[in-house]
N, C-alpha and C positions, 0 to 999 in steps of 0.2 A: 892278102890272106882272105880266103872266102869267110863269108858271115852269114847266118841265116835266122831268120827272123821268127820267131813262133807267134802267130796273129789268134786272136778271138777275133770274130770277122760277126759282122749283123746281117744277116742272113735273113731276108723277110719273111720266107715260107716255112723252113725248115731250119730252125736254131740248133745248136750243139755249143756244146760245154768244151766240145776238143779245137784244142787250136792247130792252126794249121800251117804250116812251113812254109815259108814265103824265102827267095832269095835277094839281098840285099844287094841293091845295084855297086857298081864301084866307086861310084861319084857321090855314094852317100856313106861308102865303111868308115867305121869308129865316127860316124856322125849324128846315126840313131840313137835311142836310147829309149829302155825299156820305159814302156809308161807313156808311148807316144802312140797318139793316132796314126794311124796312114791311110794310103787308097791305095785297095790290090785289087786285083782281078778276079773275078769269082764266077767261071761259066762263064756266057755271053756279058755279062754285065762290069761295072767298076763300082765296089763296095767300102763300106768304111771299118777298121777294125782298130784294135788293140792291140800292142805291141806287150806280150806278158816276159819274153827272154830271147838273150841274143846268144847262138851256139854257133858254135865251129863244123857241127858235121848235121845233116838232118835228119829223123825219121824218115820221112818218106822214100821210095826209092823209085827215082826217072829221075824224070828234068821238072826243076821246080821255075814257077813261075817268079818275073821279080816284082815286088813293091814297086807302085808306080809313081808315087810320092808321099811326102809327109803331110800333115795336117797340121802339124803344132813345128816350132823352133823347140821346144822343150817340154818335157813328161808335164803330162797334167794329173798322173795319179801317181802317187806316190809308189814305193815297194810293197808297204805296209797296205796300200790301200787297194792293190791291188792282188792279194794278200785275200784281205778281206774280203774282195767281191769273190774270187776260187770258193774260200770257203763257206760266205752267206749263199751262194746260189745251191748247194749240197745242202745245204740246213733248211733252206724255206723253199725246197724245191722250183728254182727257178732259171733262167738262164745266166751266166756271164757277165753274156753283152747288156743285158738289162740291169744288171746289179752296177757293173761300171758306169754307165750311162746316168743312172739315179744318182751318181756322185758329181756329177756336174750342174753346172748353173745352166738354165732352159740357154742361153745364148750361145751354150758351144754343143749344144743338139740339134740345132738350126741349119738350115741353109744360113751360111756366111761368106763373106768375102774377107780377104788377110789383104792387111799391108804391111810391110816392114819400115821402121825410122829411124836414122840415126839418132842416137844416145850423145850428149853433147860433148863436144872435145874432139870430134872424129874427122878430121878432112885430109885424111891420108890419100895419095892420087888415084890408086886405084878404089876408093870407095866411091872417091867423087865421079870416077867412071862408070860405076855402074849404076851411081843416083842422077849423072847428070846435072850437077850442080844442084840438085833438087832435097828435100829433106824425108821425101818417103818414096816411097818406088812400092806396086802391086807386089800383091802373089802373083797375079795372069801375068802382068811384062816381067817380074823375076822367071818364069818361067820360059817365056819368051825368046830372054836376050841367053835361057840356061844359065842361070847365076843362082839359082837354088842350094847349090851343096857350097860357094862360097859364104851365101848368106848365114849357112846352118855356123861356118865356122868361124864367122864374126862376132854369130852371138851367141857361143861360145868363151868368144874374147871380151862381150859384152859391149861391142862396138855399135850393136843392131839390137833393136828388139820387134816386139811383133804388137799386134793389135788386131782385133775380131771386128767387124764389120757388118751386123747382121741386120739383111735387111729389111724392112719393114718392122723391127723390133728394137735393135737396140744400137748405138754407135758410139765411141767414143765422145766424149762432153769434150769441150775447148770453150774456153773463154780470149777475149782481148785482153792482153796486158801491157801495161808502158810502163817504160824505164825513161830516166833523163838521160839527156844526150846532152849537156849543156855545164859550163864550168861556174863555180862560183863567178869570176868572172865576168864573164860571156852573161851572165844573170842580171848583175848592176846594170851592164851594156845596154841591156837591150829592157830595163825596168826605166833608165834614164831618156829611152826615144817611146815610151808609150805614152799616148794621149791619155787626157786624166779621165776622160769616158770609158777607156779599157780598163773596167774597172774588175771585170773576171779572169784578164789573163794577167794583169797584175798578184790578182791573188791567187793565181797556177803558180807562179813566178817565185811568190814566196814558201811557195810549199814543196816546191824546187831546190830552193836553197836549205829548206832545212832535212829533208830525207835524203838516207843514204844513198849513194850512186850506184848499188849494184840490187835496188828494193827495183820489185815488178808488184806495181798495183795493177788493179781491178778497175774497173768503169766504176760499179757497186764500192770499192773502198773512197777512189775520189770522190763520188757524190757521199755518200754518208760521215765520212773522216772531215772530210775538207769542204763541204757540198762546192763541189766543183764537177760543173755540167761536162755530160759529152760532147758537146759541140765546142766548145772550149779544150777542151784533150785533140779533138781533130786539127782546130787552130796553129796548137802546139807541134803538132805531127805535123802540118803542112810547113812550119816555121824553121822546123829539125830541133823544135825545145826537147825533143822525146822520141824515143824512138818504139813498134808497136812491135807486137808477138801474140800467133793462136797457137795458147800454151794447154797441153792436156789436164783435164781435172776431173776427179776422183766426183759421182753423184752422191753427195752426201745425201743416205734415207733422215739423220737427225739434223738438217740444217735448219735456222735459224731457235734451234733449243741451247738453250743456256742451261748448264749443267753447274749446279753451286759443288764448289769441291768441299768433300769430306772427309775426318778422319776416322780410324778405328775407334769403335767405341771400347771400352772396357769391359771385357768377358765376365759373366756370374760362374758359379762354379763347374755348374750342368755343361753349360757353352765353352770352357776353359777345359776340361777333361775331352769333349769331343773332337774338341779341336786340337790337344796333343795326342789324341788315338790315332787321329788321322796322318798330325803333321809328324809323325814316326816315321810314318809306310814312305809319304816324300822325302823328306830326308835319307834313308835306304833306299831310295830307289826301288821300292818293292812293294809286288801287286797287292793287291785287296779290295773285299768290296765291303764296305759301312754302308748300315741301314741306319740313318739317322731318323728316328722318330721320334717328333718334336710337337706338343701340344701347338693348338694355334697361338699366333704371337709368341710362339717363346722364342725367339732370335734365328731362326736357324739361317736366315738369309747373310745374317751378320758372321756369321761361321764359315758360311759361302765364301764371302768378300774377306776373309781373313785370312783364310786358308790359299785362295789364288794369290792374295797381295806374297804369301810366301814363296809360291808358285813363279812369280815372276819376280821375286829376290833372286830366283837361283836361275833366273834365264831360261825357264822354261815356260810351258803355252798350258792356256787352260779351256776347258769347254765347260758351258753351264747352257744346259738344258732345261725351258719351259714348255709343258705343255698346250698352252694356248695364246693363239696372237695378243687376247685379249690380256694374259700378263704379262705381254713382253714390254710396253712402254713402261711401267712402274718398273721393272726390273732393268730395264736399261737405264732409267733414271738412276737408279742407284749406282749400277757397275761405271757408269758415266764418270756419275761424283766422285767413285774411288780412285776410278784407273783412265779417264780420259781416253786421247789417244787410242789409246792400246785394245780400245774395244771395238770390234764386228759387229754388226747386227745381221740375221740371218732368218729370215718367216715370208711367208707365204703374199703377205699384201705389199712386197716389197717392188718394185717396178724389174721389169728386163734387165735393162742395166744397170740398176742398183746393185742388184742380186752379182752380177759381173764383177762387179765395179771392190762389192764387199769380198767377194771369192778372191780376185787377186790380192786384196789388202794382203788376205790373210795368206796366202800362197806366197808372195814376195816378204812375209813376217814382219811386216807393217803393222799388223793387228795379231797382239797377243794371246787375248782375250776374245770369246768367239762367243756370244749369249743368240739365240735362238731357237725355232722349234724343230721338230720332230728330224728334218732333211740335213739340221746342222752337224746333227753325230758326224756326214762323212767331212767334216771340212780339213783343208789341205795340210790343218797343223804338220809342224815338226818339234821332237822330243817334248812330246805331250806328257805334262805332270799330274794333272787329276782331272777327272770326267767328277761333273754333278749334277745328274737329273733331280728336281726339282718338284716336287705333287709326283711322285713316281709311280702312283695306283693309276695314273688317269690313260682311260683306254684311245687317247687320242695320240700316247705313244708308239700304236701299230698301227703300219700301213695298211691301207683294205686295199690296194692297188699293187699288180706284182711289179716286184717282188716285196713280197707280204712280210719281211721285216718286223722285228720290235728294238724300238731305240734300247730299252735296256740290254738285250742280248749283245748289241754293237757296241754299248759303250764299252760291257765288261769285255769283251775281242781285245779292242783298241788298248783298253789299260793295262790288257797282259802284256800285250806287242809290246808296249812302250814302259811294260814296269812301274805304273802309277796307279794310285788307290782310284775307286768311284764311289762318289758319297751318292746314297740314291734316300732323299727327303720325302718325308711327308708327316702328317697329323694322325693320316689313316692308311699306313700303308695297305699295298695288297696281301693277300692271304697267300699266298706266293711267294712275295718276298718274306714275309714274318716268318713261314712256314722254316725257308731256307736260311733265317736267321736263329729259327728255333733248333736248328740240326747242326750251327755252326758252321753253317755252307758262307753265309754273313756275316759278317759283325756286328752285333744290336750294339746302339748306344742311342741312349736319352734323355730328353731335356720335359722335365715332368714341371715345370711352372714358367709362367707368362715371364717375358722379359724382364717387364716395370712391373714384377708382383705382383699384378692384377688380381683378382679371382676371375675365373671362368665366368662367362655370363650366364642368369640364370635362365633356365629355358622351360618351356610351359606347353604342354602338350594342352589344345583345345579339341573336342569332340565334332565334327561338322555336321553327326546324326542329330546330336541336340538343337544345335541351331535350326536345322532344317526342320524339326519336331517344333520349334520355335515359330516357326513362319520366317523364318530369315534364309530367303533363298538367293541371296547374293554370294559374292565371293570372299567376303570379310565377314569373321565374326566380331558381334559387339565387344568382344575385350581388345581385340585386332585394332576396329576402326579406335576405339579410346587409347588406344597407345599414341598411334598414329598420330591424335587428333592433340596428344599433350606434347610431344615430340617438336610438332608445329610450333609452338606455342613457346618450349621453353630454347626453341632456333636451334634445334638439335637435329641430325639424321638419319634418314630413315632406309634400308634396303629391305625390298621384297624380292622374293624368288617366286618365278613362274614357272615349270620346266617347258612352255609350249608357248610357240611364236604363232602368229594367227589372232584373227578376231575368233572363231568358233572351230571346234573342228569337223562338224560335219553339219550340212541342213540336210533337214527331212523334211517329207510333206506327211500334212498331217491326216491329208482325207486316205493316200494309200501307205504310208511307211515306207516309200521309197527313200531313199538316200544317194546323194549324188556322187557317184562315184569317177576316178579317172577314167579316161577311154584308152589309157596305155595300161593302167596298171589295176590290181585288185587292193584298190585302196580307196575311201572317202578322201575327195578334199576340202581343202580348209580355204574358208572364207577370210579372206580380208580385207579389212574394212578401208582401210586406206588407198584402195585401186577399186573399190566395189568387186571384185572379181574372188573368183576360185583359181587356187592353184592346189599342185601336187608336189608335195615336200620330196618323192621321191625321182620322179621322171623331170620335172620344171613346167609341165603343159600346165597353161593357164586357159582359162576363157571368163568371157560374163558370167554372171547369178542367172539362172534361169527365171524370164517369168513365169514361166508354167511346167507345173510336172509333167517332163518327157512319157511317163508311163498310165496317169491321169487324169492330164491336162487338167489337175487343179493349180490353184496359186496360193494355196494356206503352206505359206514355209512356214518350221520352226529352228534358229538357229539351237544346235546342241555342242556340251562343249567349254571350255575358255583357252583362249590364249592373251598373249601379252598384251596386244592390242583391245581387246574389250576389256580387259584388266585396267586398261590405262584410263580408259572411258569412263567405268567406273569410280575409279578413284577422282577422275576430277568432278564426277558429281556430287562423292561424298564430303570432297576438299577442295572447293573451287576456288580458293584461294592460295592451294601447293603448287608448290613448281614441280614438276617433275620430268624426269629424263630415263627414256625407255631405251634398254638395249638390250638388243637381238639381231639373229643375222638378217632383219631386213633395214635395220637401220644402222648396220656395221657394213652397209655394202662397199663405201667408197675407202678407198687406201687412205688411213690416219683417221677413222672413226669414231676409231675403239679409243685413241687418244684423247680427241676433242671433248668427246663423252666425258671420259674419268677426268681430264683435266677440270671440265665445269664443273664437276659434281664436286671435286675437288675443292675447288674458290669457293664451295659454298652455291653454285648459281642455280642449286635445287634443292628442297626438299625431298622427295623422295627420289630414289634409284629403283626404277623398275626393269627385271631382265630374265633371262633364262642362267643356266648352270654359267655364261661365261662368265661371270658377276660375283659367283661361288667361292672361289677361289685368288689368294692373292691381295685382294685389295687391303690398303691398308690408311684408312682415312680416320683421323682423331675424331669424329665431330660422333660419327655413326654410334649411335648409343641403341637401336631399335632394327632388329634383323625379322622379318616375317616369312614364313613360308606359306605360300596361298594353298596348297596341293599335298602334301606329304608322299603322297600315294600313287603319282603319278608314275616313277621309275619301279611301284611294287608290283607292279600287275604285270612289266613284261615276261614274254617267254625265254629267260634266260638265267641258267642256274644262279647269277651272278648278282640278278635284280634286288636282293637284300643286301649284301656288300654296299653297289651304287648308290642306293640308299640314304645305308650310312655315313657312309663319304659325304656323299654330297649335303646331308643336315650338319654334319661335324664341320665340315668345311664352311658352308654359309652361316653358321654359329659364330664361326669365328670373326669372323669379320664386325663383330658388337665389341664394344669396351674396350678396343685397346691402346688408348691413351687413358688419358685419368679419369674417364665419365664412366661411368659403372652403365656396362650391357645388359640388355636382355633379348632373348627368342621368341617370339611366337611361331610354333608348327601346327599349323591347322591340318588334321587328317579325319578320312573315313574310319581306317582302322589303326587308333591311338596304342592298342595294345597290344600292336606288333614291336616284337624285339628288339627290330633293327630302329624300327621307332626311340625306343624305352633305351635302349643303352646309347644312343645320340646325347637322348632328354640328358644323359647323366654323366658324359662327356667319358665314356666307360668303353676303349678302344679293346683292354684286356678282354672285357666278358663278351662282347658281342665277338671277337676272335675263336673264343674257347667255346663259344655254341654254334656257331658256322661253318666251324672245323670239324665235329662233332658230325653238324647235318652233310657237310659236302663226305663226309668219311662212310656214314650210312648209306650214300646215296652215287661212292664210286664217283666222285669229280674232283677236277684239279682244287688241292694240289697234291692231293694222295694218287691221282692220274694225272697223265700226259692224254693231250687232244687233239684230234686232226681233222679237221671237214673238210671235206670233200663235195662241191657245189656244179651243177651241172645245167646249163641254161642254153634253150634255142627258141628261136621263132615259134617253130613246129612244138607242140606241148609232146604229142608221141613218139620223134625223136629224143628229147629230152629224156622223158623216162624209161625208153628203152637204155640209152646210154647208161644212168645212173643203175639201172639193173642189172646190167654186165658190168660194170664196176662191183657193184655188191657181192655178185657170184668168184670175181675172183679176187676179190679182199678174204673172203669167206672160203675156197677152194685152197687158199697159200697160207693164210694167217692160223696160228693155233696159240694156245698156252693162255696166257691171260688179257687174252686180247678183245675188246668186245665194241661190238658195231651194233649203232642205233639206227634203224632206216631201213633204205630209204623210205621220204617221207617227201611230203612238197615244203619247201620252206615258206618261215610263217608271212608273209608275203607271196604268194604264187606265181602272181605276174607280175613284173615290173618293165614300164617300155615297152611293150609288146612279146615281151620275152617271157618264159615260162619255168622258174627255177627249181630245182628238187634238189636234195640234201643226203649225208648220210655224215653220221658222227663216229669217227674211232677212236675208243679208249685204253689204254695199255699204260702199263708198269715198263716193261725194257721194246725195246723197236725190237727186237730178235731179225727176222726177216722183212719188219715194214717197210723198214728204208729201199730196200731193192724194189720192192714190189712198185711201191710212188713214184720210183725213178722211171717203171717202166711203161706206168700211168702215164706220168708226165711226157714219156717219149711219146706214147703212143699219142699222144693227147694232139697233136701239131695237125695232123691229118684232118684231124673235127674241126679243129677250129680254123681252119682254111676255110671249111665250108659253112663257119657260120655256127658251130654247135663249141662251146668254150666250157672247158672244164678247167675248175678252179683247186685247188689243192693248200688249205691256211693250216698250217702247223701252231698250236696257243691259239684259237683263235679267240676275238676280246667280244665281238658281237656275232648272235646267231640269227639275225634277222635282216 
């Protein structure tokens, strides 16, 4: 029976969303299957594509070309998830092949090499034909000897499986393992002809006699169980005490962490009603989305881990979504301690093959449980029972890279697909979500007091005009440093927030007012002091501090400015006897940073925590009785409707992190401008009022979430390419669009050049898309042609940052 293939194909110049008919060879019918890679032919070339459905008759009408092999022994995207990519690429105007390809681990977007291995138990004659007595055979000699369409149909049978090979990135882990080879017997034997100086393989000997006959140790277990050397194990092997094996093993990202097991704690009332709203919707089987809004510390994590422990009573898979690397070790720690085993880890600092390694866990349902960020929404689950993103305001749940994605839109997708609730948490939600909980698009529930009863910490809005008027032109005011300085004292801790990494952010000279700017970009850069050098947060270009002004050749620098690094300097002048542990992304570089970090501050091995916003959120350490913010006012001044929202969040957030074990918290927020709102309803831990006047302002002033957003970004080399482009964009948004639809721009965005490149912007706002959608689609078509040559036009539907 003929078969024919319908491919998304990746096309380098010219992308399309339509797939394309491919015919299925004969030596591969009913072997395919939907959800598989292959290699077809496309024009002179051999491309890689997507197998979306397999038909009996084709669209096309000639002679179709056939599939020239497969890529995988089995789907790597599920129905559902493929499913998914059709429809996110129509939503965030994107392609396809890129939304598919985002659902995978970097190691099967690579160049790689396959081998196939038998699966244990297998030595039927004809397999051992085609292994050659051997335990793995390529893809290139399966291909070779044409033993490809039997392979497919062993593993199939499960008699074969496969493994990725990538090189210079990533490759299966194998260890040595030994088994005894030797009888109790045969043990006494040969314990009664050892001289009494063999006094190591005596004690192999014994350790022989007492493990079971079918245990495969470690090198790593004999030396650490038994300390029994490798050279000794070799002995054994040359002896026939044992017999050896390179057996495959999983890269553990948590190995050598000890996870203390935990049980359910006992629900308060708030956390017991949440948690039967929810565990309804799983038990029916039926969709919903819960806005859990939970003051800080009132439980809501433990509602988390209650709600999946039900999850996987009933044999179903859960996802729990954080938004920064930096909470995912505390939160792994937890799911650890609940559910063992059964948990994924899944974020960004995880190595090549980790990231592989956790993908298959969860794909072969090894790992039930899948906690990570932003990229883990697409993981391979099946019969998925509750999605829960976690801080669900935080705009590090959208992609800036296409396809421009928001984890929330994906998770709610998934949990219709699959007919399960999504709990999306936070302290402070977004005005977006609340919005859509205020219209019953949500379900609001919430948990209005601290776990352990605490009270809220009290928080203290300081003036930094008066200090300044004071003569105190540091970054602590005197009520700040006395906090600080009793804290010490009574071995208490202390967290401060910085929102800016850097020793300054910009030097100036002071004979002409120059300022040192990037040579890619229209931006100051920042001094650091721990390389002596300038860098640029946005391009990466670094260099020296100038001795001398480029434009005056004087040498009166003045540093202007703070970031974490003079911050830190600071305080050990004022405290030179505090410990202190600084984090930020220059000292979160290396994979397991962010861990090491909170682990010490954890033990106690600091005094103060100094950091940026990762710091903000999440932690949750008994001792901390003293939360400071250096800045208030740093996130108010950006150009973004959003920048009093972020604000908030962010002082509500790093408030909480005070008092919540039995030591009673308190805040200092040090600001310029104390008698800003979004300031004043933080101070009074007041989520209602600062909602009901935000709402209010974004209502007067026509922004989400009483509008829908779209930008439109437009960047070349050439600056008058650029804005020619964006002005023909504007003419026919403006020529097609009518009714309530309104367009801000173009304009240069607030950055102008970044990299060499020269960006301009234009904002669309609208109530219903009427005809937007076509129009973008044919933006985006058209769009392929520019960016071949170098000019990229961007298209973010929500987008979360405008700069």
């Amino acid at each position: 029976m003929k078969q024919i293939a319908k491919v998304v194909v990746d096309v380098p110049v010219m992308q399309t969303n339509q797939p394309y008919d491919y015919a299925i060879p004969p030596t591969l019918i009913d072997r395919l299957q939907v959800g598989m890679r292959v290699e077809v032919p496309f024009g002179p070339r051999h491309i890689q594509g997507f197998i979306v459905a397999i038909v009996n008759e084709p669209d096309f009408e000639g002679e179709l070309k056939e599939i020239i092999r497969p890529l995988d022994l089995e789907p790597v995207l599920t129905k559902e998830l493929l499913q998914l990519g059709e429809d996110m690429a129509d939503q965030v105007y994107a392609y396809r092949i890129h939304c598919y390809q985002t659902m995978l681990p970097p190691v099967m977007k690579a160049k790689y090499e396959k081998e196939f291995y038998l699966l244990d138990g297998h030595q039927a004659e004809d397999v051992q034909i085609v292994f050659q007595g051997e335990d793995v055979i390529s893809w290139d000699r399966a291909l070779e000897i044409e033993a490809l369409p039997q392979l497919l149909e062993w593993k199939k049978q499960n008699i074969v499986d496969i493994r990725y090979l990538v090189k210079s990135k990533a490759r299966v882990k194998k260890k040595t393992v030994y088994q005894k080879n030797i009888s109790p017997s045969e043990i006494e034997e040969e314990m009664n002809q050892l001289s009494k100086q063999a006094k190591s393989q005596r004690a192999l000997l014994e350790v022989l006699m007492a493990i079971e006959p079918e245990a495969w140790l470690t090198r790593e277990q004999f030396r650490e169980q038994f300390d029994i050397m490798p050279r000794t194990l070799q002995i054994a092997v040359e002896k026939g005490w044992m017999i050896t094996e390179d057996k495959e093993v999983y890269r553990d990202p948590l190995k050598n962490r000890h996870f203390a097991q935990t049980e359910a704690k006992v629900l308060n009332e708030g956390q017991q009603i949440a948690y039967q709203a929810v565990k309804e919707k799983i038990d029916s089987n039926q969709h919903d989305v819960f806005l859990l809004k939970g003051v800080t510390g009132s439980g809501k994590t433990e509602v988390y881990l209650q709600l999946i422990g039900e999850v996987l009573a009933q044999n179903k898979t859960a996802l729990m979504l954080v938004p920064e690397i930096a909470l995912t070790p505390q939160m792994v720690h937890q799911f650890k301690g609940r559910f063992g085993g059964e948990v994924a880890v899944m974020h960004s600092r995880l190595s090549t093959g980790e990231k592989y390694d956790e993908w298959r866990k969860i794909k072969r349902g090894e790992a039930r449980v899948v906690v990570g960020a932003r990229s883990s929404i697409f993981s391979p689950v099946e019969n998925l029972g509750i999605v829960i993103i976690d801080e669900e305001h935080e705009t590090t749940y959208k992609q800036e890279e296409n396809p421009k994605y928001h984890a929330r839109n994906v998770a709610i997708y998934r949990a219709k697909y699959n007919h399960c609730p999504v709990v999306l948490g936070s302290a402070t939600p977004s005005l977006e979500s609340r919005a859509r909980a205020q219209k019953n698009v949500f379900h609001l529930l919430e948990l209005t007091e601290r776990a352990n009863q605490q009270a809220m910490p009290d928080v203290r809005i300081i003036d930094m005009r008066e200090e300044f008027q004071s003569n105190n032109r540091g970054n602590f005011s005197q009520i700040l440093q006395d906090k600080i300085r009793d804290r010490i004292d009574k071995k208490e801790q202390t967290v401060l927030l910085l929102n800016k990494r850097g020793y300054s952010s910009f030097i100036m000279c002071r004979d002409c007012g120059y300022v040192h700017e990037c040579p890619n970009c229209d931006i100051s850069m920042t001094f650091h002091m721990d390389t002596k050098g300038m860098k640029c947060h946005y391009c990466g270009h670094e260099e020296p501090v100038p001795n001398r002004c480029p434009k005056c050749q004087g040498n009166q620098f003045r540093y202007y400015g703070t970031g974490t690094q003079k911050v830190e300097s600071e305080l050990q002048e004022l405290f030179p006897d505090a410990r202190i542990i600084r984090m930020d992304v220059d000292t979160t570089r290396k994979k397991g940073d962010h861990e090491r970090l909170l682990a010490a501050f954890g033990r106690g091995d600091a005094d103060i925590l100094l950091g940026t916003q990762m710091i903000a959120k999440g932690l949750d350490f008994p001792n901390i009785t003293l939360v400071g913010v250096i800045n208030a006012d740093t996130s108010l001044s950006l150009p973004d409707f959003r920048s009093s929202e972020k604000t908030f969040q962010l002082l509500t957030q790093v408030s909480g992190r005070a008092g919540r074990s039995d030591l009673v918290g308190e805040v200092i927020v040090q600001s310029f401008n104390p008698d800003h709102y979004a300031i004043r309803y933080a101070q009074n831990h007041n989520y209602d009022g600062f909602y009901r006047q935000e709402m209010a302002l974004r209502h007067q002033s026509g922004y989400p979430p009483y509008y829908f957003t779209t930008q439109i970004t437009v960047s070349d080399l050439d600056e008058k390419k650029a804005q020619t482009k964006i002005y023909e964009i504007n003419a026919k948004l403006r020529n097609k669009l009518e009714g309530q639809t309104i367009i801000l721009g173009p304009s240069r965005s607030s950055i102008a050049r970044m990299n060499n490149r020269y960006y301009f912007q234009l904002l669309i706002k609208y109530k219903q898309k009427e005809n937007l959608h076509e129009v973008l689609k044919e933006i985006l078509d058209a769009s392929q042609k520019d960016n071949a040559k170098g000019l990229y036009i961007s298209i973010d539907t929500e987008p979360v940052n405008f700069f």
